[in-house]
Backbone as a printed PyTorch tensor [residue, N CA C, xyz], in Angstrom:
tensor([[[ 47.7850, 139.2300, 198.7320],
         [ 47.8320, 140.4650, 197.9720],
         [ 49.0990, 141.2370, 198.3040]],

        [[ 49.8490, 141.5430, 199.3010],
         [ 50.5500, 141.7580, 200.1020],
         [ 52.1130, 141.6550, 199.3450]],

        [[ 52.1570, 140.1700, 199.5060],
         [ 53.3320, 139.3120, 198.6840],
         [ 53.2280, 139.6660, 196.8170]],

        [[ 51.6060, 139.8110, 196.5410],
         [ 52.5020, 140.1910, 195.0740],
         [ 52.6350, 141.7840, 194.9690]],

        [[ 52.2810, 142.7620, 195.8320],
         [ 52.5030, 143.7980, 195.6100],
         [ 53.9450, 143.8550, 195.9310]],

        [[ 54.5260, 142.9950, 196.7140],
         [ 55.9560, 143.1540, 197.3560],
         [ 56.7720, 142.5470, 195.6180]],

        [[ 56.3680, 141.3950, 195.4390],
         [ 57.1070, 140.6750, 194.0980],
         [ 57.1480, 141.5690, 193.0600]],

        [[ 55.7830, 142.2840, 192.6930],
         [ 55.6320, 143.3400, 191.7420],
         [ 56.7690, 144.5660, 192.0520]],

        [[ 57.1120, 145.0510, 193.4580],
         [ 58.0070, 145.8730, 193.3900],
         [ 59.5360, 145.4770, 193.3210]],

        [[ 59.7500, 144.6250, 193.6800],
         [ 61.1630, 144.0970, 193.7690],
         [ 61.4600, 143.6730, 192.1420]],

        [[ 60.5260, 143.1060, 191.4690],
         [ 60.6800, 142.7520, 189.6160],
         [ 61.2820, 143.8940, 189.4910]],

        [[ 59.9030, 145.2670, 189.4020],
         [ 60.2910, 146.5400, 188.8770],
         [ 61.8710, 146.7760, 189.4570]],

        [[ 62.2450, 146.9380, 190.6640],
         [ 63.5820, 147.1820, 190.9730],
         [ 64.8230, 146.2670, 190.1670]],

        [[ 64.8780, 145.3840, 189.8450],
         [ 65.5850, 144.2800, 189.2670],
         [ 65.5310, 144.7250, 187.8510]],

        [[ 64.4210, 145.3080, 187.3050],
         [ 64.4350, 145.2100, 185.9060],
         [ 65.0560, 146.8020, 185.7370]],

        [[ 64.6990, 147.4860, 186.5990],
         [ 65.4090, 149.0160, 185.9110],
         [ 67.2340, 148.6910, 186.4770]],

        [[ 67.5160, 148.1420, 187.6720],
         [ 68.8690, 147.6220, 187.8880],
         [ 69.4800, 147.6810, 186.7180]],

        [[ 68.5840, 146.0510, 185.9220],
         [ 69.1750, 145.8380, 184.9910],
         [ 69.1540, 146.4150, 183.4920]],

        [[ 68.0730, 147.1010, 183.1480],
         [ 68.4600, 148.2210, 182.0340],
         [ 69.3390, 149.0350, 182.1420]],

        [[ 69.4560, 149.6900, 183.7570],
         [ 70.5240, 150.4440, 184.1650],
         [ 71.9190, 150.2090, 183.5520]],

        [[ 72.3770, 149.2910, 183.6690],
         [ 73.6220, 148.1120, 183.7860],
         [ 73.2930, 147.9400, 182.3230]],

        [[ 72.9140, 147.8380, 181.7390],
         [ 72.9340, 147.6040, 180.2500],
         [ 73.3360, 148.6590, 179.5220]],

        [[ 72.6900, 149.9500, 179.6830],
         [ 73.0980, 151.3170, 179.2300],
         [ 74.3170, 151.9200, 179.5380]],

        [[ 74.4490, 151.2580, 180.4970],
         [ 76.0710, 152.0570, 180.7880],
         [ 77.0500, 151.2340, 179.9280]],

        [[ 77.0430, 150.3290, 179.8760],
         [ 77.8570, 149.1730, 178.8710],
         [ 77.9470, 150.0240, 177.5780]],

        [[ 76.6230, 150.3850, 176.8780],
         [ 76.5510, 150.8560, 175.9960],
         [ 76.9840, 152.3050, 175.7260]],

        [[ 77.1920, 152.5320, 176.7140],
         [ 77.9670, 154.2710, 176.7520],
         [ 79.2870, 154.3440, 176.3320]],

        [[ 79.7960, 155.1460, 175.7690],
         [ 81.3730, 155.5430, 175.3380],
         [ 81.5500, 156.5460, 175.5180]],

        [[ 82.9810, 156.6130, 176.5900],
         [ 83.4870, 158.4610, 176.5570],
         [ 83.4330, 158.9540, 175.6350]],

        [[ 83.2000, 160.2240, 175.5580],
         [ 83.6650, 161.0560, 173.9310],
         [ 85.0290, 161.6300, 174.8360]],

        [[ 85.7760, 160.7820, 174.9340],
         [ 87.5560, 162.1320, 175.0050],
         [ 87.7380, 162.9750, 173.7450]],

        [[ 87.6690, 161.8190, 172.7980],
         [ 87.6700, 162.9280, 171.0330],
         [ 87.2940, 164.1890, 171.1810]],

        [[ 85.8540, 163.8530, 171.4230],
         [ 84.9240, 165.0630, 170.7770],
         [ 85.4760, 165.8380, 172.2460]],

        [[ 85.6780, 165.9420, 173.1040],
         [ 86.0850, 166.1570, 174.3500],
         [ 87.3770, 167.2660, 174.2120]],

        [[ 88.4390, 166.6980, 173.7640],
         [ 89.7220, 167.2480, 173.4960],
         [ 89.6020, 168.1150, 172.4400]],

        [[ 89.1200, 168.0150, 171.4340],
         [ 88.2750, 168.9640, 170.2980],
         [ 88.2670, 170.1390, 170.9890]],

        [[ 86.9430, 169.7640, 172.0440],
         [ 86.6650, 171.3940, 171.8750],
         [ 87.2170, 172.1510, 172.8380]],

        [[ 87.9890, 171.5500, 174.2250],
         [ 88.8050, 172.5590, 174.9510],
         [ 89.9800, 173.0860, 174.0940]],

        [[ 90.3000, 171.8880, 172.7400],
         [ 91.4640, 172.6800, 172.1480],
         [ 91.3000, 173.6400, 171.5770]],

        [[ 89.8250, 174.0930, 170.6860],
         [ 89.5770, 175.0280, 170.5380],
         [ 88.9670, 176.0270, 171.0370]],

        [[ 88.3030, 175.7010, 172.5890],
         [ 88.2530, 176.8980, 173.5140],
         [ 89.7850, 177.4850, 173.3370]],

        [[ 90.4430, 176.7740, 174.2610],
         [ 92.0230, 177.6540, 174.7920],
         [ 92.4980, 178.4160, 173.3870]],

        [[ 92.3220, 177.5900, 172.4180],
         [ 92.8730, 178.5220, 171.1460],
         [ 92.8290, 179.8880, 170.9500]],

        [[ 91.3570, 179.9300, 171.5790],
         [ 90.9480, 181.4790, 171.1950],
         [ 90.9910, 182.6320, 171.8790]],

        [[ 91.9540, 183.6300, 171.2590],
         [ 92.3190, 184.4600, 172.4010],
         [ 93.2720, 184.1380, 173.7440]],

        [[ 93.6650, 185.4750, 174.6350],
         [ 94.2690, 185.0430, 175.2420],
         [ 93.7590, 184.5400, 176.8000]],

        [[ 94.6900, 184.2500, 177.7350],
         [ 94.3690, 183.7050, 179.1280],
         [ 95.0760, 183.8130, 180.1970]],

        [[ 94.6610, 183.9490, 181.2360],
         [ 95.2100, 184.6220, 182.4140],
         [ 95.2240, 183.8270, 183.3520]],

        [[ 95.5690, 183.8840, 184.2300],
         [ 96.2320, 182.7570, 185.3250],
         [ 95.5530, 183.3170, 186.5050]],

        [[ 94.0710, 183.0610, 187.0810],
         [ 93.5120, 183.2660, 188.3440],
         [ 93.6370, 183.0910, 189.1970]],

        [[ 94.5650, 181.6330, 189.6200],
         [ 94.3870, 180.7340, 190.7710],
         [ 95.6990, 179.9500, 190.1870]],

        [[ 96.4140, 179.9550, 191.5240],
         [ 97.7030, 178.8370, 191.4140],
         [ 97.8150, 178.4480, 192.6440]],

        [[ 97.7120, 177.2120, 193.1430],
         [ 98.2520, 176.1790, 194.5030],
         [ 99.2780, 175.3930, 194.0230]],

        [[100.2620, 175.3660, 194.5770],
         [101.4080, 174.8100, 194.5090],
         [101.9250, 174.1630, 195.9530]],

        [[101.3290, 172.4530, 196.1350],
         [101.3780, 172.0310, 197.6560],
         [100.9080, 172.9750, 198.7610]],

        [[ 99.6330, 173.3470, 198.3660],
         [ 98.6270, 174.0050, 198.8100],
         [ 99.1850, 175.2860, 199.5470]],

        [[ 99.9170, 176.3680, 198.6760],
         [100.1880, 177.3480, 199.1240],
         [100.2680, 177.8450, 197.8810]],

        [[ 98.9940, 179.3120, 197.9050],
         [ 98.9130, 180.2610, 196.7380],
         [100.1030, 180.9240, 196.4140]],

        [[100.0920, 180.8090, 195.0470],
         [100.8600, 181.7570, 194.0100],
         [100.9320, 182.3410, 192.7240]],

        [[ 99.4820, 182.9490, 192.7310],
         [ 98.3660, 183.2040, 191.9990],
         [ 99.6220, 184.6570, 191.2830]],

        [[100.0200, 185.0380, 192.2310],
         [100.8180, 186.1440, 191.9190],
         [102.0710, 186.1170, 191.1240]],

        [[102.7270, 185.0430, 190.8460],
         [103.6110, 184.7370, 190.4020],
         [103.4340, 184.9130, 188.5290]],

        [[102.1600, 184.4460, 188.3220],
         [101.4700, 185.0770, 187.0650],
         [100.7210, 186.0010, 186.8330]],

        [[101.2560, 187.1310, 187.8500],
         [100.3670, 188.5680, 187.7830],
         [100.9130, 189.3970, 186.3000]],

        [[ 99.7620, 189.8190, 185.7390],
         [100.3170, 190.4910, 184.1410],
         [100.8120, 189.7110, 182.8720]],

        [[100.9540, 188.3910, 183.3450],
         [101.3370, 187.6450, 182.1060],
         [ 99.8200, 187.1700, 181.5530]],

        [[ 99.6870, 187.2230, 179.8630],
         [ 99.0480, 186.7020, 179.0160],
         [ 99.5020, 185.5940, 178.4820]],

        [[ 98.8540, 184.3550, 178.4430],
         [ 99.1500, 183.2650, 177.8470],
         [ 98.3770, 182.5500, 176.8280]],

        [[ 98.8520, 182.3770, 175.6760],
         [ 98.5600, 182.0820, 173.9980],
         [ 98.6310, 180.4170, 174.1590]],

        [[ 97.6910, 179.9430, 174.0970],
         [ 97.6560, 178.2900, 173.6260],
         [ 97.4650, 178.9060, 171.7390]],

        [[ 98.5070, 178.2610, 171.0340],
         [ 99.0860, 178.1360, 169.7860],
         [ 98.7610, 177.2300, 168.9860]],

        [[ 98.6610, 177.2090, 167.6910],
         [ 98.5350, 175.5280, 166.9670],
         [ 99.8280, 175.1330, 166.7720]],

        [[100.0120, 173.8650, 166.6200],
         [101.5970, 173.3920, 166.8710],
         [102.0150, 173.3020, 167.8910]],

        [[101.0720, 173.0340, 168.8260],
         [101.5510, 172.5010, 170.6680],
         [102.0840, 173.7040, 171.2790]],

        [[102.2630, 174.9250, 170.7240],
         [102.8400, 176.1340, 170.7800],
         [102.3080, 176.8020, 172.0110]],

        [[102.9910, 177.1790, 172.8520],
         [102.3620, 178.3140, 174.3160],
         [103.2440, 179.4320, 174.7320]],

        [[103.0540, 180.1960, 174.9480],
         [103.4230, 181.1980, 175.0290],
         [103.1610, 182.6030, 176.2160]],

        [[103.7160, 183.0470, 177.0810],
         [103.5230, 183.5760, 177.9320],
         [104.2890, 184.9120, 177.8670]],

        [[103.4570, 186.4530, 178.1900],
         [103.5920, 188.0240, 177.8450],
         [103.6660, 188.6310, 178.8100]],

        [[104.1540, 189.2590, 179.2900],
         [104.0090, 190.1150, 180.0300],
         [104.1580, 191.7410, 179.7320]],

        [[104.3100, 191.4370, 178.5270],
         [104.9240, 193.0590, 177.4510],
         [106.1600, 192.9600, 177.6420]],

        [[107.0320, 192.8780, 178.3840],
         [108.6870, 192.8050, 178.6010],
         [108.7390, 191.3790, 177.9410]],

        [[108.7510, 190.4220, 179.0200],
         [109.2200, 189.0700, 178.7280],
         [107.8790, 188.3920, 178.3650]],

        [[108.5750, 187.5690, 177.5950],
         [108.0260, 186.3320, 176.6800],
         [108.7480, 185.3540, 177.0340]],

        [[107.8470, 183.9100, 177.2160],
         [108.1480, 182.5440, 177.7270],
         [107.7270, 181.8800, 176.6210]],

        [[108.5420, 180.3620, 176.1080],
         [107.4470, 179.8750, 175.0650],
         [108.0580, 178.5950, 175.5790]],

        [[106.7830, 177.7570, 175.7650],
         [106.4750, 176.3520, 176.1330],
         [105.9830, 175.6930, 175.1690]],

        [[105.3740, 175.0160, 175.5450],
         [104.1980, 173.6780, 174.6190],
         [103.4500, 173.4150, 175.4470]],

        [[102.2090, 173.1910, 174.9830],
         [101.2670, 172.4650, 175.3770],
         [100.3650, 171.0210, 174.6130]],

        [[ 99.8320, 170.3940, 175.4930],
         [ 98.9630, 169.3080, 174.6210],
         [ 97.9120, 168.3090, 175.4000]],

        [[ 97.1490, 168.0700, 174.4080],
         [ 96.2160, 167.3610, 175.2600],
         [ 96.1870, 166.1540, 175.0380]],

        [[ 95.9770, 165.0220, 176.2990],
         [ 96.1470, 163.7390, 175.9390],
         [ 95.4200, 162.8290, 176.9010]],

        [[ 94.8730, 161.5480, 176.5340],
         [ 94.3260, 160.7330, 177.2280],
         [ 95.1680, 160.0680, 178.3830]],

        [[ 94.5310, 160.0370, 179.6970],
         [ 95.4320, 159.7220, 180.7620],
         [ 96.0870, 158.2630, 180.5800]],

        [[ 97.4100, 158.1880, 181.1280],
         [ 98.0060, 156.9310, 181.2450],
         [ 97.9400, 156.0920, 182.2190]],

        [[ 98.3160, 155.1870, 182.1560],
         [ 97.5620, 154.2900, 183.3080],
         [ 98.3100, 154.8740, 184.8890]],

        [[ 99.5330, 155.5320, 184.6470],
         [100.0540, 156.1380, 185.8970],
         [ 99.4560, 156.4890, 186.8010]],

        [[ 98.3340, 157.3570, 186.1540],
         [ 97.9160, 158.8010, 186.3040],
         [ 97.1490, 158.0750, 187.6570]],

        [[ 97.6250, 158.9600, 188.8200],
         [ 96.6340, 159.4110, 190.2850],
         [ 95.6240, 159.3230, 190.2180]],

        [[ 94.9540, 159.8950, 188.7090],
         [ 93.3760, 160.0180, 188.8780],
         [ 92.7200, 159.3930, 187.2650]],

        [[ 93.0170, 158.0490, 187.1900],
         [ 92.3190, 157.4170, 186.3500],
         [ 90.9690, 157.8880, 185.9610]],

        [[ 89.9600, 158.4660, 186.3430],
         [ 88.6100, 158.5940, 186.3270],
         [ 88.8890, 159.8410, 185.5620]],

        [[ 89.0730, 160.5860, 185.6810],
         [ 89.6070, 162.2350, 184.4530],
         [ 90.2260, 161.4900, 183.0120]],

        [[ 89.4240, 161.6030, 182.0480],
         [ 90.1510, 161.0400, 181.0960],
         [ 90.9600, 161.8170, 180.3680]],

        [[ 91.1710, 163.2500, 180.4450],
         [ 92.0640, 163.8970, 179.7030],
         [ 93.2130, 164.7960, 180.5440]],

        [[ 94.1150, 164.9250, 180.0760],
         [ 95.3840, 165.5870, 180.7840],
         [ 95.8260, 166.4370, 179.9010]],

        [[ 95.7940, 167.4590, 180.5310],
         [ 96.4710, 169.0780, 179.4270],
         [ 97.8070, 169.3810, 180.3720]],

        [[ 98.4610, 169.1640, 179.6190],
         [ 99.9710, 169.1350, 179.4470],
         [100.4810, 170.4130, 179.2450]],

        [[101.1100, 171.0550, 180.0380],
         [102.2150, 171.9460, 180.2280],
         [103.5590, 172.0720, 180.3300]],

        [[104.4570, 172.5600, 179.1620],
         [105.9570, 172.6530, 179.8260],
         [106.5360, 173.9260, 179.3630]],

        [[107.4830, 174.3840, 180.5440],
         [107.9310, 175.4070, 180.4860],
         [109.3330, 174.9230, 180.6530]],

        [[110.5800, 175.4330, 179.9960],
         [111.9850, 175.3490, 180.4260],
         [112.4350, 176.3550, 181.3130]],

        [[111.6390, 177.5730, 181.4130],
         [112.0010, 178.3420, 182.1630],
         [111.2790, 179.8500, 182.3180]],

        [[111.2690, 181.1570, 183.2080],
         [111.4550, 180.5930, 184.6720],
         [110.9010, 179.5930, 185.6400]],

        [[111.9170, 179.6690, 186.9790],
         [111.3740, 178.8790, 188.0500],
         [109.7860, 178.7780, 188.0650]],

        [[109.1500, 179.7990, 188.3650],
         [107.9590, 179.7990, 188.3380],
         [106.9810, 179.2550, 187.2250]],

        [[107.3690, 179.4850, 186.2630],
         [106.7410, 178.7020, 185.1040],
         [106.9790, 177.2090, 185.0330]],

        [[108.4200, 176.8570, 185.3080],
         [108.5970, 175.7940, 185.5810],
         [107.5990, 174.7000, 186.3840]],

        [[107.3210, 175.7590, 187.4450],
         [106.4220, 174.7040, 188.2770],
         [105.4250, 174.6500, 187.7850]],

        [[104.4140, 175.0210, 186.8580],
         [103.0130, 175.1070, 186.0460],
         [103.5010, 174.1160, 185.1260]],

        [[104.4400, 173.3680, 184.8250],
         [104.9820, 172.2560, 183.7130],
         [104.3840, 170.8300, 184.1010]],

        [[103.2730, 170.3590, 183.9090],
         [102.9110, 169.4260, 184.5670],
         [101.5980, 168.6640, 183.4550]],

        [[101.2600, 167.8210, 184.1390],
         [100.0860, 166.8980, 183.2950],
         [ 98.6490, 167.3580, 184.4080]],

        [[ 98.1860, 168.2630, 183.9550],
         [ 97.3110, 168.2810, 184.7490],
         [ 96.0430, 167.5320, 183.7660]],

        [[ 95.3030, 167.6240, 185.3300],
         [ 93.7330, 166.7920, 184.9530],
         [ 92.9170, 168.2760, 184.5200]],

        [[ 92.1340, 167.8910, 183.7140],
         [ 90.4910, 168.7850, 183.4250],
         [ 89.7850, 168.5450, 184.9040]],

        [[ 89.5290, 169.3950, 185.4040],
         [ 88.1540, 169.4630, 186.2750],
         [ 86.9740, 170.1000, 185.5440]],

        [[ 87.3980, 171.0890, 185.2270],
         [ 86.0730, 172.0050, 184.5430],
         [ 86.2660, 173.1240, 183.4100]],

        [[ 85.4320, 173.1580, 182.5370],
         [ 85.9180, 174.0490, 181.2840],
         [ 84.8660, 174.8300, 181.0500]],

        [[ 84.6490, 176.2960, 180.6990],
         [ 83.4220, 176.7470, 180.1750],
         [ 84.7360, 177.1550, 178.8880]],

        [[ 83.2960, 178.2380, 177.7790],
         [ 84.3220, 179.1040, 177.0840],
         [ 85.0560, 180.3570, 177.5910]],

        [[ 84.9560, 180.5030, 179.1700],
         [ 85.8280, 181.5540, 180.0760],
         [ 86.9190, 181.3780, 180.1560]],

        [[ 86.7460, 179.7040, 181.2280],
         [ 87.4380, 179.4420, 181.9150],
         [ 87.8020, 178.0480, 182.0690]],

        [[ 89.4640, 177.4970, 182.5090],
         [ 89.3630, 175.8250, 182.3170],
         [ 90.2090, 175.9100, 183.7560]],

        [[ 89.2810, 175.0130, 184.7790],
         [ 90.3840, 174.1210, 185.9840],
         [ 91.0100, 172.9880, 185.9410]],

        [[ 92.4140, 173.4110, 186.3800],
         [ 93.3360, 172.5430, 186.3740],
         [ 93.4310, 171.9610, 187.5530]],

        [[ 93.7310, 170.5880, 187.6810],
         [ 94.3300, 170.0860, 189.0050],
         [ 95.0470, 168.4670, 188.5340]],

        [[ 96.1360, 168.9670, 189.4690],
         [ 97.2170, 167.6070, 189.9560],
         [ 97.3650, 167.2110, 190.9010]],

        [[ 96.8500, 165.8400, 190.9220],
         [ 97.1550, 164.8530, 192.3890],
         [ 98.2840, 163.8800, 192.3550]],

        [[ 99.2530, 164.3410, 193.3680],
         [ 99.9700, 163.2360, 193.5270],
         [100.6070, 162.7110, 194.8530]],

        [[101.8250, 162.1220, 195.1380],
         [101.3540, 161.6600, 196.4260],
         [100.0470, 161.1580, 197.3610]],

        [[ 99.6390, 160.1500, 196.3480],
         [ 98.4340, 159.0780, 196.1470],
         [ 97.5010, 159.8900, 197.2980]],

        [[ 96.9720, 161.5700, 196.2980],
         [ 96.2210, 162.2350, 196.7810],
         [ 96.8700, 162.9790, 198.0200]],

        [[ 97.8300, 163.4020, 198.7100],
         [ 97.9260, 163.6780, 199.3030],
         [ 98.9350, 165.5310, 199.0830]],

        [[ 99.0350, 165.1990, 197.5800],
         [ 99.5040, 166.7470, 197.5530],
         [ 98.5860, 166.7870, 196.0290]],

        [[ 97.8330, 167.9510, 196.4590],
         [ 96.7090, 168.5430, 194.9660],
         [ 97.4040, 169.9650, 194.9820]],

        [[ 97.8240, 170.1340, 193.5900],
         [ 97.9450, 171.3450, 192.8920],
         [ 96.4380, 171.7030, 192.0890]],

        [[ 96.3190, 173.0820, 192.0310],
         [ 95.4080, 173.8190, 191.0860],
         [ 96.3580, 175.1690, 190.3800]],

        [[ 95.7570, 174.7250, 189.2200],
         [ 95.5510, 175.7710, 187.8800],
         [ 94.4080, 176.2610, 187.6950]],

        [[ 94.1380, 177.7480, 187.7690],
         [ 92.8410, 178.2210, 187.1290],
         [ 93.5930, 179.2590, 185.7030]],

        [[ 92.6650, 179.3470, 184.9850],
         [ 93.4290, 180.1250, 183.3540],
         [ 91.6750, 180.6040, 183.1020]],

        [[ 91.9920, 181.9030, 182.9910],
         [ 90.1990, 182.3370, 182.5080],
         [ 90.7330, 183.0450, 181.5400]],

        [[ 90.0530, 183.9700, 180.5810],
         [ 89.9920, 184.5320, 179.0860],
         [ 89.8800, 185.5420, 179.3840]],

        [[ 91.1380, 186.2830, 179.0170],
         [ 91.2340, 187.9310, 178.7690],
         [ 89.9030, 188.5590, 177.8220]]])
């Protein structure tokens, strides 16, 4: 009795294994539907710069007072009421380069100028998005230097 209660449990384990393993096969990222809708989060309204690590030393301040416009037409744009910056932005499926294969989307930043904006010019990864707020982060130096972007909604 013993042995088939043992056989009976080890089947059950083997068989959900293997439905397990079947369903995931059958799964597909949505990046599409994915990239969709952070493009039309960021669209709306403007966004502010909470959090900046740059080789893990804050400079959150460096975007103190600037408002920043994600645009249609890859269009970005940064306010401060005096000065205006205009970049591009875009979103795109990671390349095989990319540090962090497992993030499938990369929101793309470039600035020509200033210095400081300059350094926010990068391919960052999605970590996390509500309709507030979206985290940014870049790994490189095979993980050994992580940048963060935080951008929340004025």
């Amino acid at each position: 009795m013993k042995k088939l209660t043992v056989f009976i449990a080890l089947s059950a384990v083997m068989l959900l294994n293997t439905a397990s393993f079947c369903s995931r096969e059958d799964v597909q990222p949505v990046v599409l539907q994915d990239t969709e809708l952070i493009k039309n989060t960021v669209m709306q309204g403007t966004w502010r710069v909470t959090y900046y690590s740059d080789h893990g030393q804050e400079e959150t301040d460096h975007f103190t007072g600037y408002d920043f416009t994600f645009g249609a037409d890859d269009l970005l744009s940064a306010t401060d009421g005096n000065n205006t910056y205009t970049g591009a932005w875009t979103l795109s499926t990671n390349k095989s380069e990319d540090e962090t294969p497992s993030d499938p989307l990369d929101f793309n930043i470039v600035f020509a100028a200033p210095a400081d904006f300059e350094d926010i010019s990068d391919d960052w990864d999605v970590v996390s998005r509500t309709a507030d707020k979206i985290v940014l982060q870049d790994v490189s130096d095979g993980g050994a230097d992580v940048d963060n972007l935080t951008f929340e909604k004025n």
